[in-house]
N, C-alpha and C positions, 0 to 999 in steps of 0.2 A: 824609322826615318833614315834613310842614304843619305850622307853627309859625302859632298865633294870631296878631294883631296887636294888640301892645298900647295903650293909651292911651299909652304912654311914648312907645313905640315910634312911634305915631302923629305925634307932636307934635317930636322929631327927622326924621320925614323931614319933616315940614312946615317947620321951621327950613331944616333944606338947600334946601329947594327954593324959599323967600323969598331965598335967597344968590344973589350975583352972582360967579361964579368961585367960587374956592377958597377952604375957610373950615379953619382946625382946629378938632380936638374943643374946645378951650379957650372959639375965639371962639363956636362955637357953640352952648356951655353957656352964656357968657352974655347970649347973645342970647333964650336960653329964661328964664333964671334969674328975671328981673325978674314974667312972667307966671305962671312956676311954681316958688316958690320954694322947695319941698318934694324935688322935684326935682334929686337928687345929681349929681354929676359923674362917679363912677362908673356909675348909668343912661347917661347919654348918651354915653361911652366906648362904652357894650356894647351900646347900640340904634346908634351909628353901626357896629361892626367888623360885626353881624349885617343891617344895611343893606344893608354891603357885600361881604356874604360870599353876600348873596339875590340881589346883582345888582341892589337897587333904586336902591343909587347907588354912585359911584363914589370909591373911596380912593385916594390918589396918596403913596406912598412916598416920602420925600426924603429920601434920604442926610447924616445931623448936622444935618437936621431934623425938624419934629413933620410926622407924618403932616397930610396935606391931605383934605379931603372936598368933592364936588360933587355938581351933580342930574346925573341921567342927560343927557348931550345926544351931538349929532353926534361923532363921535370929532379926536381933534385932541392934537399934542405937547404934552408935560411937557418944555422943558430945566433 
């Protein structure tokens, strides 16, 4: 199934991809928050997990930590 792209949706991959390295959902909301302040933390939860479930970017697991998120690039370790 094509899923639209939404303006939300939009404006989180564009956050991640202003990122250097690895960001959480957290830093990453409020890095959006200031220019879009309408803009929930639950959106940017769900436009990043559907980000990374489309393969636009990439989610990094951390064991008794908060999920990580990055742009797509060259592949390369997580310890």
């Amino acid at each position: 199934m094509i899923r639209r792209q939404t303006i939300q949706c939009s404006i989180v991959l564009e956050a991640v991809n202003r990122t250097k390295g690895h960001s959480t959902a957290d830093e990453i909301y409020e890095m959006i928050h200031g220019d879009y302040p309408t803009l929930s933390r639950a959106t940017v939860y769900r436009n990043l997990n559907r980000l990374a479930d489309e393969g636009q970017i990439r989610k990094i697991t951390l064991p008794g930590g908060a999920d990580c998120f990055e742009k797509m690039c060259s592949p390369h370790y997580h310890i």
